[in-house]
C-alpha positions in Angstrom: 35.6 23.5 40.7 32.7 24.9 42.9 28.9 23.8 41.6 28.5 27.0 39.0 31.2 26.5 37.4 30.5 23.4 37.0 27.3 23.8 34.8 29.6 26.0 32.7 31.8 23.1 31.6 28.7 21.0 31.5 27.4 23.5 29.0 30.9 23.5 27.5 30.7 19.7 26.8 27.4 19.3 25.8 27.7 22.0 22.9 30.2 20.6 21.9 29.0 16.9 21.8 26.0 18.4 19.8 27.9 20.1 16.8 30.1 17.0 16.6 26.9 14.9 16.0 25.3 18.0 13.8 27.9 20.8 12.9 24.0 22.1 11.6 22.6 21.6 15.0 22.9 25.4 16.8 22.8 27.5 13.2 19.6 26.5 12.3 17.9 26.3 15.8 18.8 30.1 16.0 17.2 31.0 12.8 13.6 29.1 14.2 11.1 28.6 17.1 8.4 26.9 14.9 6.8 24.6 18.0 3.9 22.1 17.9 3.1 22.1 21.7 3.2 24.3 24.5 3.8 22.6 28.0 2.4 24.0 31.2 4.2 22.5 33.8 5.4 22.4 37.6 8.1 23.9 38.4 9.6 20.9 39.9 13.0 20.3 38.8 12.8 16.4 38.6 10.0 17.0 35.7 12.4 18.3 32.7 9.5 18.9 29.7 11.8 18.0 26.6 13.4 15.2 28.2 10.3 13.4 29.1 8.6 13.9 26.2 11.7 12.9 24.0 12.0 15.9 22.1 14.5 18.3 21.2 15.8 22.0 22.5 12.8 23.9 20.1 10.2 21.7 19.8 8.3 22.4 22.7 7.5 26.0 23.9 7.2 26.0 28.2 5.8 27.8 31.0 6.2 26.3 34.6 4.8 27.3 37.5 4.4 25.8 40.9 1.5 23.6 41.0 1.3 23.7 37.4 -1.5 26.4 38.2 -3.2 28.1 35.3 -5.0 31.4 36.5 -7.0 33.9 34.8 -5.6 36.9 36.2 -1.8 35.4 35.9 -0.2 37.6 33.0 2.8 35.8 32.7 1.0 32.8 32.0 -1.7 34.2 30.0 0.7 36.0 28.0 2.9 32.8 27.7 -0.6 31.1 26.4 -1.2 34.2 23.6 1.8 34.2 22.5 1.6 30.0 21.4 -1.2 30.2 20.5 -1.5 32.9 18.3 1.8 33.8 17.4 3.7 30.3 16.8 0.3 28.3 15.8 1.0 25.4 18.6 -1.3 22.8 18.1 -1.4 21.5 21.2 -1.4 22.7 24.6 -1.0 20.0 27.6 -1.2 20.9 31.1 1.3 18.3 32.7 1.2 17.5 36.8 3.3 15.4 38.0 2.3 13.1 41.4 4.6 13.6 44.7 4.0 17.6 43.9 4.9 19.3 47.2 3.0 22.7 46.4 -0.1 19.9 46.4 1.0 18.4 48.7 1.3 21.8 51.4 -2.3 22.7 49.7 -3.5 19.9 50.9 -2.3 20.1 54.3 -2.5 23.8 54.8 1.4 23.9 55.3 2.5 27.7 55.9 5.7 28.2 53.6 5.4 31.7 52.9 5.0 33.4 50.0 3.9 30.4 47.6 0.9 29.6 50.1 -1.3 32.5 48.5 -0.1 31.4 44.9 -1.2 27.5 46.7 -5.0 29.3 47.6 -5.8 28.1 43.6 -4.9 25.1 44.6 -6.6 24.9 47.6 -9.8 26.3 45.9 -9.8 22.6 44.1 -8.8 20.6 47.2 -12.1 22.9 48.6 -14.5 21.8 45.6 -13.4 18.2 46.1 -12.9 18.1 49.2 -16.2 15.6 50.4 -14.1 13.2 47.8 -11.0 13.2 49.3 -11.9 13.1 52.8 -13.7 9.3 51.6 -10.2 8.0 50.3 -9.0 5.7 52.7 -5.0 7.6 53.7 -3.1 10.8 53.3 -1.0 9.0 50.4 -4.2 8.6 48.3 -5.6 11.8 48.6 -2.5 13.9 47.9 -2.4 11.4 44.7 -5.6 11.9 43.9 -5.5 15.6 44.0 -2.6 15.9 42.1 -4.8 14.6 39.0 -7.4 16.9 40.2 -5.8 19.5 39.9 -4.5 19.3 36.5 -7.9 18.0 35.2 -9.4 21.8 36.6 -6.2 23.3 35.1 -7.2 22.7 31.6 -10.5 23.7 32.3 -8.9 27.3 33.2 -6.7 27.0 29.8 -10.0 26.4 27.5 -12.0 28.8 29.4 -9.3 31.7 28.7 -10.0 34.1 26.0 -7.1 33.1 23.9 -8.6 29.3 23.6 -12.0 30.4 23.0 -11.1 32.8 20.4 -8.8 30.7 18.8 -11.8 28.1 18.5 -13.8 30.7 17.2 -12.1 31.1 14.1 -11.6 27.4 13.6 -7.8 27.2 15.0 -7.1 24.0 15.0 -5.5 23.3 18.5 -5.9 20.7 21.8 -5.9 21.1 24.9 -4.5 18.3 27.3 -4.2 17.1 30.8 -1.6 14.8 31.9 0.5 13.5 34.7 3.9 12.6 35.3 5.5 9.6 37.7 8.5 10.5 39.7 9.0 6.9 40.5 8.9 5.3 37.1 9.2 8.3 34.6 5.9 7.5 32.8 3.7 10.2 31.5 -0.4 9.4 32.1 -3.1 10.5 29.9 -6.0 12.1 32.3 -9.0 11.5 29.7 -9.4 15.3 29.6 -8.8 17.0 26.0 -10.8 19.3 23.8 -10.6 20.5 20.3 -13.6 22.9 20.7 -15.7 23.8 23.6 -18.7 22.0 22.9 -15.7 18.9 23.5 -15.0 20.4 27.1 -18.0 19.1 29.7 -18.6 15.4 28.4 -14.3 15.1 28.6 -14.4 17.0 32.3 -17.2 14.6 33.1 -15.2 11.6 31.9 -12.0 12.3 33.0 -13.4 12.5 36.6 -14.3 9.3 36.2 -13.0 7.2 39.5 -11.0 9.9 40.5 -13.4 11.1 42.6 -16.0 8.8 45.0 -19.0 10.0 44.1 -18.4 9.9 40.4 
């Protein structure tokens, strides 16, 4: 059995092993998409969003990216942001890095991989703003930590900054925004410090959640 076929059976077994446990299971997840949180994630394939977070297949509405980069001019992402917001009434949005992330990791360097490096500029834009910080931490290992977190914190600054957050605010929505990280090595999700509910919230959380993640801080 060659590798595609291969998912195929694994499909095959776990829809099955599903309507054993709930015959209810599939039926009713077709007739709903009625989400609490939207994920923005990397694209990374070791950071699966429902697994991590426990939850089941329509519980959490997604959009991944590499880098985990949220961009104003991004449609897809922007649209993907409207559309849970607005539409299914999320009430929380959490922008989820995840240390060891290579497209930070080539920002940081400058690697040239093609394509991705002008989608990586964004990122290097916040490696650029921070980049007196990082050059004071003591090895590459610690930078390319620490800019994984800086990087999400600025990311959910661009989600509350976005029309879709500020208008949702503006007619007393009630929905969070959220920064947090993910560790490859132990499988633990981190909370950043960063959240708002409004956008008075938004600078005194940004200034906290900097906090000792930067050296002049």
């Amino acid at each position: 059995m060659d590798s595609i076929e291969q998912l195929l059976d694994n499909n095959r077994c776990w829809s099955e092993r599903l309507r054993r446990q709930d015959p209810d299971f599939f039926p009713t997840l077709s007739q709903r998409q009625n989400p609490e949180y939207l994920w923005i994630g990397c694209s990374d394939s070791r950071v699966p969003a429902n697994q991590v977070v426990g939850l089941l297949p329509g519980d959490v509405f997604v959009h991944r990216n590499v880098a985990n980069v949220v961009v104003h001019a991004d449609l897809n992402c922007r649209s993907v942001l409207q559309y849970a917001v607005d539409v299914l009434r999320v009430r929380h949005v959490t922008v989820c890095g995840h240390y060891g992330c290579g497209g930070v990791l080539a920002a940081l360097r400058n690697d040239k991989l093609g394509l991705v490096d002008n989608w990586l500029r964004h990122v290097q834009d916040v490696r650029n703003k921070f980049q007196g910080d990082l050059d004071a931490f003591p090895n590459a290992a610690t930078r390319h930590h620490k800019l994984c977190e800086l990087n999400v914190i600025e990311q959910v600054v661009n989600v509350c900054q976005t029309t879709v957050l500020q208008d949702a605010w503006a007619r007393d929505q009630s929905v969070g925004v959220h920064g947090w990280i993910y560790g490859l090595s132990d499988g633990r999700l981190r909370d950043l410090g960063l959240r708002a509910n409004h956008p008075a919230e938004l600078s005194a959380s940004y200034a906290h959640s900097l906090g000792s993640r930067v050296v002049s801080s």
